[in-house]
TORMIDREN-803597 format. One record per residue: residue in one letter; x, y, z of N, C-alpha, C in turn. Coordinates in steps of 0.02 Angstrom, whole numbers, padded with zeros to 5 digits, always signed. Layout:
<pts>
aXYZXYZXYZ;...
</pts>
This chain:
<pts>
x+01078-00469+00657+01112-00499+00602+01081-00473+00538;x+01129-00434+00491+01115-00429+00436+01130-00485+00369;x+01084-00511+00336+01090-00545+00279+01082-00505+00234;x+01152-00529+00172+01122-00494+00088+01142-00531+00045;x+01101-00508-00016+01132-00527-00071+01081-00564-00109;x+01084-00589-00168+01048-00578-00223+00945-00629-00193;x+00919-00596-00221+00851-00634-00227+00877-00715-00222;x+00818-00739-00198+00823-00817-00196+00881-00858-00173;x+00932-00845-00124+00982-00866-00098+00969-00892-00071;x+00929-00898-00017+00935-00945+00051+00940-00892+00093;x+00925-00818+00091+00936-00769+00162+00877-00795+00224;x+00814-00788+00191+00765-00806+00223+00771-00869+00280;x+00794-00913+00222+00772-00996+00258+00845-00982+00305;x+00908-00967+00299+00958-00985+00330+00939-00936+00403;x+00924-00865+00417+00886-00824+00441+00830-00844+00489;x+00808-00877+00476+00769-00934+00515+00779-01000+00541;x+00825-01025+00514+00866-01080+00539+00914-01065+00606;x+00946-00993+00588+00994-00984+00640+00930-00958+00705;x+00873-00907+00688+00848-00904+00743+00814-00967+00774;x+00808-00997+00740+00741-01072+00785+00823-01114+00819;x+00878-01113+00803+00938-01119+00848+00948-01093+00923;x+00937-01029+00912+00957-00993+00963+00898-00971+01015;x+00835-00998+00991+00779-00983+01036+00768-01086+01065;x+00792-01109+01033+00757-01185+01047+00704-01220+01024;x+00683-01191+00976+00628-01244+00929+00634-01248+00865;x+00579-01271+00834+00613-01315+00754+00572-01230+00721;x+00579-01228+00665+00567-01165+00630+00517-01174+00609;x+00425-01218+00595+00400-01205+00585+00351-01161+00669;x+00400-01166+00742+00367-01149+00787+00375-01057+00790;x+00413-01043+00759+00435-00986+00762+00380-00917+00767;x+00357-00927+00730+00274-00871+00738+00267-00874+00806;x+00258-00935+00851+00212-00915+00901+00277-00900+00949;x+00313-00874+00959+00381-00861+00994+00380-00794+01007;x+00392-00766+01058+00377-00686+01082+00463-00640+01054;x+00509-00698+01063+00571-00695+01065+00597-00667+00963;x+00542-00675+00948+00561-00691+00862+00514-00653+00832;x+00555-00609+00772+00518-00568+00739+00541-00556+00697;x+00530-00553+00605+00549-00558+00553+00529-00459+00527;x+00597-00444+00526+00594-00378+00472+00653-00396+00403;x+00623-00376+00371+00623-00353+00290+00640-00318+00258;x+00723-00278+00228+00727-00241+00204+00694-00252+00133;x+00654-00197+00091+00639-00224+00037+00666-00163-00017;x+00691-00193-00085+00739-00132-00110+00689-00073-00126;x+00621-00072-00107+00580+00016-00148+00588+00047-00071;x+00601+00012-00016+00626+00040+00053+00655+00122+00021;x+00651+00181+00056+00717+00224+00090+00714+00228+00163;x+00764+00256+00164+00792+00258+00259+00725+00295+00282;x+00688+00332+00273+00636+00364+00300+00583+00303+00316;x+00575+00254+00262+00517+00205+00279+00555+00157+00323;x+00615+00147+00319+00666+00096+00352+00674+00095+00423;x+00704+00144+00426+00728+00154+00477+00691+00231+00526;x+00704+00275+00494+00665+00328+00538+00661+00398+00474;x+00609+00441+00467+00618+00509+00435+00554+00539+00442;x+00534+00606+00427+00489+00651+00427+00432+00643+00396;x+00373+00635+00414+00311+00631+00385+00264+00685+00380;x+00236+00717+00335+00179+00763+00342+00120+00743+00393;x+00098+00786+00417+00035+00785+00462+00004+00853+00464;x-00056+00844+00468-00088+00911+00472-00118+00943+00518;x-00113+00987+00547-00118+01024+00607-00193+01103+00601;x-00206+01110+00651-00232+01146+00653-00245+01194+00593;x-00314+01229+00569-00297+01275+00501-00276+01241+00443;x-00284+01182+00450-00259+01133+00379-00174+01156+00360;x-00149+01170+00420-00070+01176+00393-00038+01119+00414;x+00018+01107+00349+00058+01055+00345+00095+01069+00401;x+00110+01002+00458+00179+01017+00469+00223+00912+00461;x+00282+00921+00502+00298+00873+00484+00346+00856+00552;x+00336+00775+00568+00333+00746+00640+00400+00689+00604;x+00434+00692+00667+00479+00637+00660+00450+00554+00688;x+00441+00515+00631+00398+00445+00633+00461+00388+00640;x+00460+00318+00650+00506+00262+00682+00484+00225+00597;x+00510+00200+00575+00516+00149+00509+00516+00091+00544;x+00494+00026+00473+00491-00031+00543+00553-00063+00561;x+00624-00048+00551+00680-00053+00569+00684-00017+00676;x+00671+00037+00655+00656+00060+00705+00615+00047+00777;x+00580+00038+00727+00517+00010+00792+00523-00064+00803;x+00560-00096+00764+00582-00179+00791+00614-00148+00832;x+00685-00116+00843+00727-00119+00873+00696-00079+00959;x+00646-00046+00946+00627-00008+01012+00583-00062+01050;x+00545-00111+01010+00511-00171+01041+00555-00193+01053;x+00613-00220+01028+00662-00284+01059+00708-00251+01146;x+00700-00182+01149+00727-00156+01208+00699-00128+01238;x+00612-00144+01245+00533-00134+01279+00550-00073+01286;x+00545-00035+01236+00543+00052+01244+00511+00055+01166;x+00471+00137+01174+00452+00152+01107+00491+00199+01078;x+00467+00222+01023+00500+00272+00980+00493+00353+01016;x+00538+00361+01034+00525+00449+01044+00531+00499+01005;x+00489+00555+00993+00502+00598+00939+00535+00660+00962;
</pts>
């Protein structure tokens, strides 16, 4: 489920209301729940930190190269289907 829209709405709290629904406990239990995990789009985000893009790394001889990395969009979604990120 995606929520949007302006600062201070209620995304958060409603976001948490619907998950402590659908798992069975009240929402301050939610932390300790294996089932529940809070990601964050935040607007200085791009799709590279988001979701997935190219990172420098340095290799042998101090040469640049550059590795395909998981954003934490990504890597929620590879935890929620017990697999990791493949590059």
């Amino acid at each position: 489920m995606i929520l949007r829209g302006a600062p201070r709405t209620g995304k958060t709290y409603l976001a948490k209301q619907i998950a402590a629904e659908m798992i069975g406990c009240e929402t301050d239990e939610l932390s300790d729940k294996a089932q529940f995990e809070f990601v964050q789009f935040h607007p200085s985000y791009d799709y590279t930190d988001f979701v997935e893009g190219l990172r420098p790394v340095t290799s042998g001889n101090d040469q640049v190269d550059f590795e395909l990395r998981a954003g934490s969009f990504m890597a929620f979604c590879d935890r929620a289907r017990g697999t990791s990120f493949r590059n």
